[in-house]
SEDRENNU-961144 format. One record per residue: z, x, y of N, C-alpha, C in turn. Coordinates in steps of 0.2 Angstrom, whole numbers, plus 2048, in hexadecimal, padded with zeros to 3 digits. Atoms other than C-alpha are relative to their C-alpha. Example, Ala and Ser with C-alpha at 12.3 -4.5 7.8 and 13.67 -1.06 7.14 Angstrom:
BEGIN
ATOM   n.pz   n.px   n.py   ca.pz   ca.px   ca.py   c.pz   c.px   c.py
ATOM    800    804    7FA     827     83E     7EA    800    804    806
ATOM    7FF    7FC    7FA     824     844     7FB    803    7FC    805
# end
This chain:
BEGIN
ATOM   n.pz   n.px   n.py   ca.pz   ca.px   ca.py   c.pz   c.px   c.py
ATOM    805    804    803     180     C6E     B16    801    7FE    7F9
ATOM    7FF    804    807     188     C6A     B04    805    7FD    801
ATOM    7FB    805    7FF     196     C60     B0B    7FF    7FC    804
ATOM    7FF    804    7FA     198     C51     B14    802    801    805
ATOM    800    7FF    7F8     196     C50     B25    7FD    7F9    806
ATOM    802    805    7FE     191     C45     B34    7F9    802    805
ATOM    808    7FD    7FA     180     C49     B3F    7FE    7FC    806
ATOM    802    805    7F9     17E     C44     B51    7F7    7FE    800
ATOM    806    803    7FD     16F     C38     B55    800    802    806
ATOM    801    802    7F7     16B     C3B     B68    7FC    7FB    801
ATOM    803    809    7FB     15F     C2D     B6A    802    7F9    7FD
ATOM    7FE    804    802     169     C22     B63    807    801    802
ATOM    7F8    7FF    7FF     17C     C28     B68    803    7FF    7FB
ATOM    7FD    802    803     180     C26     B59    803    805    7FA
ATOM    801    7F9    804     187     C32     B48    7FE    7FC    7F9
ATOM    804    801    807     17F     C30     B37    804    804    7FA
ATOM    7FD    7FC    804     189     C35     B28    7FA    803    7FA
ATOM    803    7FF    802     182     C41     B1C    804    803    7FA
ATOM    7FC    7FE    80A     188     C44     B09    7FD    804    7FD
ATOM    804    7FA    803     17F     C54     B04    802    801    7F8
ATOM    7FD    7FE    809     188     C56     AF4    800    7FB    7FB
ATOM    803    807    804     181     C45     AEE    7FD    800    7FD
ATOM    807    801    804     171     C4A     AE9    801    803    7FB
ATOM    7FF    7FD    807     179     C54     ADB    802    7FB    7F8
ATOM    800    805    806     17D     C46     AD2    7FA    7FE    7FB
ATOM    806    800    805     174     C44     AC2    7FC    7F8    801
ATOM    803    804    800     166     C37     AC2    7FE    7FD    7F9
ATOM    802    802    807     165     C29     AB5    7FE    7FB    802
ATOM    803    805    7FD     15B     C1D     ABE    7F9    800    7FC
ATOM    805    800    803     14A     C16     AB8    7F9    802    805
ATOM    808    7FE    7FD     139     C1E     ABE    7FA    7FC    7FF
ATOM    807    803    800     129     C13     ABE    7FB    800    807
ATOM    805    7FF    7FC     11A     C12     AC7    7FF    7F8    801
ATOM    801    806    800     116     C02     ACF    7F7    7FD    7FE
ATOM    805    800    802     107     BF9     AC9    7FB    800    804
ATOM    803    7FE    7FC     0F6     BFE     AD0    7FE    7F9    804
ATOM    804    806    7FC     0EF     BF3     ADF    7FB    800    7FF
ATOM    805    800    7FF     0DF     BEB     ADE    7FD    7FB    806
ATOM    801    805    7FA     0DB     BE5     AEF    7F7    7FF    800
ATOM    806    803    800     0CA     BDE     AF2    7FE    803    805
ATOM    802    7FF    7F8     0C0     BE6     B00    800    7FD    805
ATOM    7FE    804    7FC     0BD     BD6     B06    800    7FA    7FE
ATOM    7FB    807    804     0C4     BC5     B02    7FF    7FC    805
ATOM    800    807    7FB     0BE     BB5     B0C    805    7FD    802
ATOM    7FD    801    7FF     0CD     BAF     B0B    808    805    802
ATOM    7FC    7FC    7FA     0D8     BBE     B12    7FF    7FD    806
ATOM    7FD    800    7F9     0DD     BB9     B23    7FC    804    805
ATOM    805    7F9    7FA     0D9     BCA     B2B    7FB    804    7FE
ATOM    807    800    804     0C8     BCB     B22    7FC    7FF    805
ATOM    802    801    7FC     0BB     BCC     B2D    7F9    7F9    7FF
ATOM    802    805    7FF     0B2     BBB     B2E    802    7FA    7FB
ATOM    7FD    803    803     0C0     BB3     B25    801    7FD    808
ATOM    7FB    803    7FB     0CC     BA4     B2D    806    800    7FF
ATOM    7F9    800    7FF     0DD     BA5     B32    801    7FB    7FF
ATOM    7FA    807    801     0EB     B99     B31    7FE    7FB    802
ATOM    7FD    805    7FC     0E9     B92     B41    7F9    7FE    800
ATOM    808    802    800     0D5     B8E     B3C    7FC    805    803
ATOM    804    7FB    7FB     0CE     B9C     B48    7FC    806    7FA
ATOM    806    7FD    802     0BF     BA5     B41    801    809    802
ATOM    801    7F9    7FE     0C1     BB9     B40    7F8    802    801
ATOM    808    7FC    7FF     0B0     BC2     B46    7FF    803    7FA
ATOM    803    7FC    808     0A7     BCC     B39    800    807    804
ATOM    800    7FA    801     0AF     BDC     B3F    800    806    7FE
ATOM    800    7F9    804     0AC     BEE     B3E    805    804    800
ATOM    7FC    7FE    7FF     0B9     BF7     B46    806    7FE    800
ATOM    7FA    803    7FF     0CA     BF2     B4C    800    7F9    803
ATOM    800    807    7FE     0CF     BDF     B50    807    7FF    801
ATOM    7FC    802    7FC     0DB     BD9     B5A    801    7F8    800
ATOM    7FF    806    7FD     0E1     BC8     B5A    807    7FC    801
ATOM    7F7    802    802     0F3     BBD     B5E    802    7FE    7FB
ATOM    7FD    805    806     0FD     BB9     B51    800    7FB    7FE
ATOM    7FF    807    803     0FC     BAA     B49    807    7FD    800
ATOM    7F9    801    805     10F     BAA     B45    802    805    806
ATOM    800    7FC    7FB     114     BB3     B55    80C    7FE    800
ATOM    7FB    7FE    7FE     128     BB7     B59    803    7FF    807
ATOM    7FF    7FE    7F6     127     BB9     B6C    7F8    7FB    803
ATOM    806    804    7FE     11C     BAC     B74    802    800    80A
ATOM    7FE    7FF    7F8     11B     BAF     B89    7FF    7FA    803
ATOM    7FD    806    7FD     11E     B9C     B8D    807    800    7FF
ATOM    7FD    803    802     12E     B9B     B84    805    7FC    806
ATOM    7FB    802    7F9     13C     B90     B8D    807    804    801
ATOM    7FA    7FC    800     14C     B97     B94    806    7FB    7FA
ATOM    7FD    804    805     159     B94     B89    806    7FC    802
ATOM    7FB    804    7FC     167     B89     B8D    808    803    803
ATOM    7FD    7FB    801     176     B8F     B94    807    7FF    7FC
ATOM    7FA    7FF    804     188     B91     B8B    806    7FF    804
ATOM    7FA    801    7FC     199     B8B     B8E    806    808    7FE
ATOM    7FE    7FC    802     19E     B9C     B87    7FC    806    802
ATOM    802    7F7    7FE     19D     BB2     B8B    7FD    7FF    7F7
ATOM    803    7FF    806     19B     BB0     B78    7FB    7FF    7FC
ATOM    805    804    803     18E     BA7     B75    7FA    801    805
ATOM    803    802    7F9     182     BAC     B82    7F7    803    7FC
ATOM    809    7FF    801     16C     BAC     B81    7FE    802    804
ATOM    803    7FF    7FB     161     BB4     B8C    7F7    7FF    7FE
ATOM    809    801    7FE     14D     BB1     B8E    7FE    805    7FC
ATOM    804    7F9    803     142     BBA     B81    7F9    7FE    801
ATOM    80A    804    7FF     12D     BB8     B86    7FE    809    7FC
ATOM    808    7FB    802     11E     BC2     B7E    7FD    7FD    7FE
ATOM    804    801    804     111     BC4     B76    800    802    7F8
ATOM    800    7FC    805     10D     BCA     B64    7F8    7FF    7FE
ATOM    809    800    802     0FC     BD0     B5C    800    803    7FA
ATOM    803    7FF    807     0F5     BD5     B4C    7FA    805    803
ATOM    807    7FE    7FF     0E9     BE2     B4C    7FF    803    7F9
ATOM    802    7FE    809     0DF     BE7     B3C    7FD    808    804
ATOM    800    7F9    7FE     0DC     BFA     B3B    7F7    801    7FE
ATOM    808    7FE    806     0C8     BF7     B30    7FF    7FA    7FE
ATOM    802    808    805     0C0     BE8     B28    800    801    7FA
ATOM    802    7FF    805     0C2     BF0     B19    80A    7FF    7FE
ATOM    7FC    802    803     0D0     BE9     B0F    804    805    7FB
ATOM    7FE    7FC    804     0D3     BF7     B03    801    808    803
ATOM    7FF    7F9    7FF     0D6     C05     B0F    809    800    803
ATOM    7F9    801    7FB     0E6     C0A     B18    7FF    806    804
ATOM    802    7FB    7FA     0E7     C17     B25    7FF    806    7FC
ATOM    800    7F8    801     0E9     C28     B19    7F9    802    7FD
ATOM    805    802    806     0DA     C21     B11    7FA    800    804
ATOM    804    801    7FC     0CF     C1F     B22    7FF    806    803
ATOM    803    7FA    7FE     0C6     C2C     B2A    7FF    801    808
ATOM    7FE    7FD    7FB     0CA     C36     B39    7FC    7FC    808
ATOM    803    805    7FB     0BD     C2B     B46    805    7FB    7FF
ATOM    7FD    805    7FE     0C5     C1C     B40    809    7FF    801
ATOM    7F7    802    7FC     0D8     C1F     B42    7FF    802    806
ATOM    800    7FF    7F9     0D2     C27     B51    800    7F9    805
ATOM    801    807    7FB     0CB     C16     B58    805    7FB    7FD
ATOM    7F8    802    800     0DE     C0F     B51    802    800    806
ATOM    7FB    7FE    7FB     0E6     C19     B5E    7FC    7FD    807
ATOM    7FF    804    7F8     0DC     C15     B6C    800    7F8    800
ATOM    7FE    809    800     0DE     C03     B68    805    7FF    801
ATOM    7F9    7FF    7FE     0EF     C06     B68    802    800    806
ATOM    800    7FF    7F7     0ED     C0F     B7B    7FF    7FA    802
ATOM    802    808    7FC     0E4     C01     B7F    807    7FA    801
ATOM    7FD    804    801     0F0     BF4     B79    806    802    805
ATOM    7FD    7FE    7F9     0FD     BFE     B84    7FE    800    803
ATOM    801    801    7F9     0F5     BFF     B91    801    7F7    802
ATOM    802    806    7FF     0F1     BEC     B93    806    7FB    7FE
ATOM    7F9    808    800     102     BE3     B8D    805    804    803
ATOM    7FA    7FC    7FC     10D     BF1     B95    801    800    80A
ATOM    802    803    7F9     106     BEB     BA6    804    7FB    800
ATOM    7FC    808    802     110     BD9     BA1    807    801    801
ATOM    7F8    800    803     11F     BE0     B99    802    808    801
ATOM    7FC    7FA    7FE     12B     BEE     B99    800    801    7F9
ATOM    7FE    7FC    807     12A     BF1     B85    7FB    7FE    7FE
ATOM    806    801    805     11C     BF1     B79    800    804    7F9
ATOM    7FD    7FC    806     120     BF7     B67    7F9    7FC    7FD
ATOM    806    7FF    805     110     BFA     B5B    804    802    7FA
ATOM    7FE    7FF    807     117     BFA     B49    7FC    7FE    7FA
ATOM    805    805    807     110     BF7     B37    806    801    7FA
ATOM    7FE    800    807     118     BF3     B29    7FB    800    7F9
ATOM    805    7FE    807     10F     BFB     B19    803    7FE    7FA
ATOM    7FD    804    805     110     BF2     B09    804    7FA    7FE
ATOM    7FC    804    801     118     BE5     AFF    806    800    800
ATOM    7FA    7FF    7FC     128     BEE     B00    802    7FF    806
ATOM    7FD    7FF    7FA     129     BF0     B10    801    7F8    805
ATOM    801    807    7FD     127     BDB     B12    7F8    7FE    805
ATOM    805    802    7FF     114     BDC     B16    7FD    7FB    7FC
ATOM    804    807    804     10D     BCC     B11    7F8    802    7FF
ATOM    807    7FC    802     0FB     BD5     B11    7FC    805    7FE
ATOM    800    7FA    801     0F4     BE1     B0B    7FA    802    803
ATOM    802    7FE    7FC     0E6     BE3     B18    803    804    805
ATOM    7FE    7FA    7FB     0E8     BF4     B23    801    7FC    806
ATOM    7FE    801    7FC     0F0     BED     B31    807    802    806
ATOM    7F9    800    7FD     0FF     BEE     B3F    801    7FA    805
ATOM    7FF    803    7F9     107     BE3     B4E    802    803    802
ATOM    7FC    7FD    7F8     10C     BE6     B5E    802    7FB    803
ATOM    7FE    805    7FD     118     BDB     B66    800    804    808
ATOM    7FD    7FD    7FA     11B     BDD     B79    804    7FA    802
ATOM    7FB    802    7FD     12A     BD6     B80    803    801    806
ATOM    7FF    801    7FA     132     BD2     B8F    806    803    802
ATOM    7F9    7FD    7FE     143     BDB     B8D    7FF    809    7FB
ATOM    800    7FC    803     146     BEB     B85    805    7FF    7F9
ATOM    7FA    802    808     14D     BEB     B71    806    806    7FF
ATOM    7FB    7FC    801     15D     BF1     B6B    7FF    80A    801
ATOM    802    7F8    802     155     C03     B64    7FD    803    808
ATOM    804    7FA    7FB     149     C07     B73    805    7FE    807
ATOM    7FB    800    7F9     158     C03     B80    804    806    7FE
ATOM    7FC    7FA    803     164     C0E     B76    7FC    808    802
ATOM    803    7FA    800     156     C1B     B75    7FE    801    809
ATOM    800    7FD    7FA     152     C1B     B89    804    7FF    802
ATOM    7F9    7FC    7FE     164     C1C     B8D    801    805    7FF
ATOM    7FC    7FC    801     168     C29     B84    7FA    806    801
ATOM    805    7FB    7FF     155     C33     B89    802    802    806
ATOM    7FD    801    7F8     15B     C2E     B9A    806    805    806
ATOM    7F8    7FD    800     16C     C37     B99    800    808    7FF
ATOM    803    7F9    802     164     C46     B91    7FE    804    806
ATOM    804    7FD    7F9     159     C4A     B9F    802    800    804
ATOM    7FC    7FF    7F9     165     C48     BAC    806    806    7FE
ATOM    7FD    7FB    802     171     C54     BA1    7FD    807    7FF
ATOM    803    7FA    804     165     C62     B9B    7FA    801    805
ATOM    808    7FE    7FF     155     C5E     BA5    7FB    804    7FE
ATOM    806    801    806     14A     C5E     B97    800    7FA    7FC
ATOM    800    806    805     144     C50     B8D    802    801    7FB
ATOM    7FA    7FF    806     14E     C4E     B7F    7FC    803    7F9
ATOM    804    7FF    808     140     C4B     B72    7FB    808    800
ATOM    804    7FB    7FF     135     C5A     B7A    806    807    7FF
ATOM    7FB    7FB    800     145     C66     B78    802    7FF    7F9
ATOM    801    802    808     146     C5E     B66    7FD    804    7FC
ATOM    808    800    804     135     C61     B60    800    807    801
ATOM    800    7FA    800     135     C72     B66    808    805    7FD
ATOM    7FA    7FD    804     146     C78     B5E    7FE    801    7F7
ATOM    800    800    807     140     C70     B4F    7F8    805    7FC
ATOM    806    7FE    800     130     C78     B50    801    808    7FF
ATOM    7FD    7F9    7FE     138     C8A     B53    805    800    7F7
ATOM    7FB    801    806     146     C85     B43    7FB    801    7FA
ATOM    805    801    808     137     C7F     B36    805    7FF    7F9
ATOM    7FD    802    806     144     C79     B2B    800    7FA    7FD
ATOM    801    806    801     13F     C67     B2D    7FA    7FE    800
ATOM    807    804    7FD     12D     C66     B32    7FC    7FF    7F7
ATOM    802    801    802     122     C5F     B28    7F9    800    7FF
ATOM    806    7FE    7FC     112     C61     B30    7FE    800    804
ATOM    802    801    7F7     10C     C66     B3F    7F7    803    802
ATOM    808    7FC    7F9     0FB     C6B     B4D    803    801    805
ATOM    7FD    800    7F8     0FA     C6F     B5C    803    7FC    804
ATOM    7FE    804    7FA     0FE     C61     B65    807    7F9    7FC
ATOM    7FD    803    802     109     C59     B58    806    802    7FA
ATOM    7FE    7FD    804     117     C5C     B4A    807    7FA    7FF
ATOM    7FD    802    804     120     C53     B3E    804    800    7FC
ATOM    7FA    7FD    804     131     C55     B37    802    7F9    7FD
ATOM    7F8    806    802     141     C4C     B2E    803    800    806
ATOM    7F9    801    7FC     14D     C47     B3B    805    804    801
ATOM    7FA    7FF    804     15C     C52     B3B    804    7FA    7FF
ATOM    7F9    807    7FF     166     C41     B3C    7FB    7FC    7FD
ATOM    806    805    801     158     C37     B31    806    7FD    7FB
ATOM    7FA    803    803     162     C29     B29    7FA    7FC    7FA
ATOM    804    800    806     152     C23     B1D    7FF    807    7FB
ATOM    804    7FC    804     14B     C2B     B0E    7F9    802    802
ATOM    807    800    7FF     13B     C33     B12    7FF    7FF    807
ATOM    800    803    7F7     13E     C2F     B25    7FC    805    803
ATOM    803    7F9    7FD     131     C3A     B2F    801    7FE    809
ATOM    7FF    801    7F8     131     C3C     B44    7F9    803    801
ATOM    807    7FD    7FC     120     C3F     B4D    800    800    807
ATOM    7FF    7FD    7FC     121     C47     B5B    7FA    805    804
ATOM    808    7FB    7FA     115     C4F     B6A    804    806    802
ATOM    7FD    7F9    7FE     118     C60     B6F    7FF    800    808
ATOM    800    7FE    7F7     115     C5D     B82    804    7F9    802
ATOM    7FE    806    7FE     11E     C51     B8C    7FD    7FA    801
ATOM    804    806    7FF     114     C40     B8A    803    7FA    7FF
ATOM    7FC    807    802     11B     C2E     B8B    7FD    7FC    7FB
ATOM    802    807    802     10F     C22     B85    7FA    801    7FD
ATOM    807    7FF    803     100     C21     B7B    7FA    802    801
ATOM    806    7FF    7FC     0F4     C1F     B88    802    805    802
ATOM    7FF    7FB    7FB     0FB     C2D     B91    7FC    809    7F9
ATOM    801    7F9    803     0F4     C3A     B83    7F7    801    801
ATOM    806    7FB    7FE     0E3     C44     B87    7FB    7FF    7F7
ATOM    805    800    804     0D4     C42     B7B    800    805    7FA
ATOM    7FA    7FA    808     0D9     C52     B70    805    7FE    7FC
ATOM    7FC    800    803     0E9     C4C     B6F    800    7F9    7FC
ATOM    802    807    804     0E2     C3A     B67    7FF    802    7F9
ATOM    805    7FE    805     0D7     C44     B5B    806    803    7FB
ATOM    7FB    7FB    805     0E6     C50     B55    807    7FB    7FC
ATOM    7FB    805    803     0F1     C42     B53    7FE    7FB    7FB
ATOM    805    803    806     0E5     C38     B48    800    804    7FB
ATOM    800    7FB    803     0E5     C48     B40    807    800    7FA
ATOM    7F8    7FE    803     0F9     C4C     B3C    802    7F7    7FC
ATOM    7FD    809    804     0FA     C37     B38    7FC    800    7F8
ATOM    802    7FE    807     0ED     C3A     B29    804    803    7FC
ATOM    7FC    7FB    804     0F6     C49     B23    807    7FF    7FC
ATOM    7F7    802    803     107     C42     B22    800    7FA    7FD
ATOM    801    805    804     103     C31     B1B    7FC    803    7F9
ATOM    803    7FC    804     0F7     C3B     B0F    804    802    7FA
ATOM    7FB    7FB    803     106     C44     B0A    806    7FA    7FF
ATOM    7FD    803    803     110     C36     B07    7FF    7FC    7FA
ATOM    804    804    804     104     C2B     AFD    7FF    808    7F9
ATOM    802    7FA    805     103     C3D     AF1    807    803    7FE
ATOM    7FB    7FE    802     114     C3F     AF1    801    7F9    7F9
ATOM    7FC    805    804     117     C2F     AE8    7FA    7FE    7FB
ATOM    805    7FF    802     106     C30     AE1    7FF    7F5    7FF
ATOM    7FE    809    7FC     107     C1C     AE9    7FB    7FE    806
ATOM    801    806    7F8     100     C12     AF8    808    801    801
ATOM    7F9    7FD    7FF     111     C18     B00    802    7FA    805
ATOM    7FF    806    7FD     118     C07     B07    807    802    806
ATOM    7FA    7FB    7FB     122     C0F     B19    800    7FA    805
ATOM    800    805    7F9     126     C05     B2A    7FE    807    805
ATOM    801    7FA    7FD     11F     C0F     B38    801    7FD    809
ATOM    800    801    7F9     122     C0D     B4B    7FF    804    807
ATOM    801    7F8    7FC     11D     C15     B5A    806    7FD    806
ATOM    7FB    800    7FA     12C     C17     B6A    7FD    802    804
ATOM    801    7FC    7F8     125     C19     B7C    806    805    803
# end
């Protein structure tokens, strides 16, 4: 652990270098605090404001809860045409179709999730399930992600995420069920379920856990700050988890956002993504 070395990925087949004896170098870098946000609760001209207008002139409702609507500015659209084809193996395209959506987590503009209260990130998640359910019937991949903050290239500062569903599977979540695939034909056990419980057993990376969930670094995390979330029973998909395990998971997402936003004594600006 004070020398370099490489550390196997397994959901990714990959290795990851690690420079331990880095961190001993002297730090002459500069420290500041970034300036404090003053977001508005609510701002008629926000976008994802509840009885504002969007881009494309469509009128939001005046909601309370969570709000779902397509992107305006969408990536994957489920008409597209096939692409043409190529006098080359080089040069080759294949067909990309989806949908993509916006869903806002509150109609309150100045919150973010660490900051909302255990009913409403509840009713996040099952919006979530929902959303799997109903576009995973379509497609074979459905990725809910949010980018938090102006770092992270959020043009809003309204609590928000997308979810795209697509028609093929993307680089990372093919890498990752080939390499789940291989596992459980080798060890029979799931890879992540044999993870979670070694790291649980270790506690040298966890970060916080319940019963039904637990939170570590990665051994093989290739960001600063990287954290992994993981269910302790074997569960695929988001719909597939039990009304306890909605509640406990609402629960361990506060705690650890909580604990980011105080580590940096910040709105802690992360990307977060969930993998089926």
């Amino acid at each position: 652990t004070e020398h370099q070395h490489v550390r196997y990925n397994p959901l990714r087949d990959d290795w990851v270098l690690v420079s331990a004896h880095r961190v001993k170098r002297p730090w002459q870098g500069q420290l500041e605090k970034p300036p404090p946000e003053d977001v508005p609760r609510w701002d008629p001209k926000n976008p994802l404001c509840p009885g504002a207008t969007r881009a494309n002139g469509e009128l939001n409702p005046k909601y309370e809860g969570t709000f779902v609507f397509p992107n305006d500015f969408p990536a994957l659209q489920p008409d597209a045409p096939e692409p043409d084809n190529n006098d080359h193996p080089l040069f080759r395209a294949a067909p990309a179709r989806g949908v993509c959506q916006v869903m806002c987590f509150h109609p309150w503009s100045d919150l973010t999730l660490p900051l909302m209260s255990l009913p409403e990130i509840r009713a996040v998640i099952d919006a979530w399930a929902k959303l799997m359910t109903e576009l995973g019937a379509s497609y074979p991949w459905v990725q809910i992600f949010e980018n938090k903050g102006a770092m992270m290239g959020c043009s809003n500062p309204h609590p928000h995420c997308q979810v795209w569903a697509s028609s093929f599977l993307p680089n990372e979540a093919s890498l990752e069920d080939r390499s789940q695939r291989q596992h459980l034909s080798q060890h029979g056990v799931p890879m992540l379920l044999e993870y979670a419980e070694q790291e649980a057993r270790r506690k040298e990376r966890l970060v916080v856990e319940n019963a039904d969930w637990l939170v570590v670094v990665p051994y093989w995390a290739t960001w600063p700050y990287e954290t992994l979330l993981l269910p302790r029973r074997h569960v695929c998909r988001l719909q597939d988890l039990s009304d306890s395990e909605k509640d406990s998971l609402a629960s361990i997402m506060q705690r650890l956002l909580i604990k980011y936003d105080n580590l940096f004594e910040v709105s802690f600006p992360y990307s977060m993504g969930w993998h089926g």
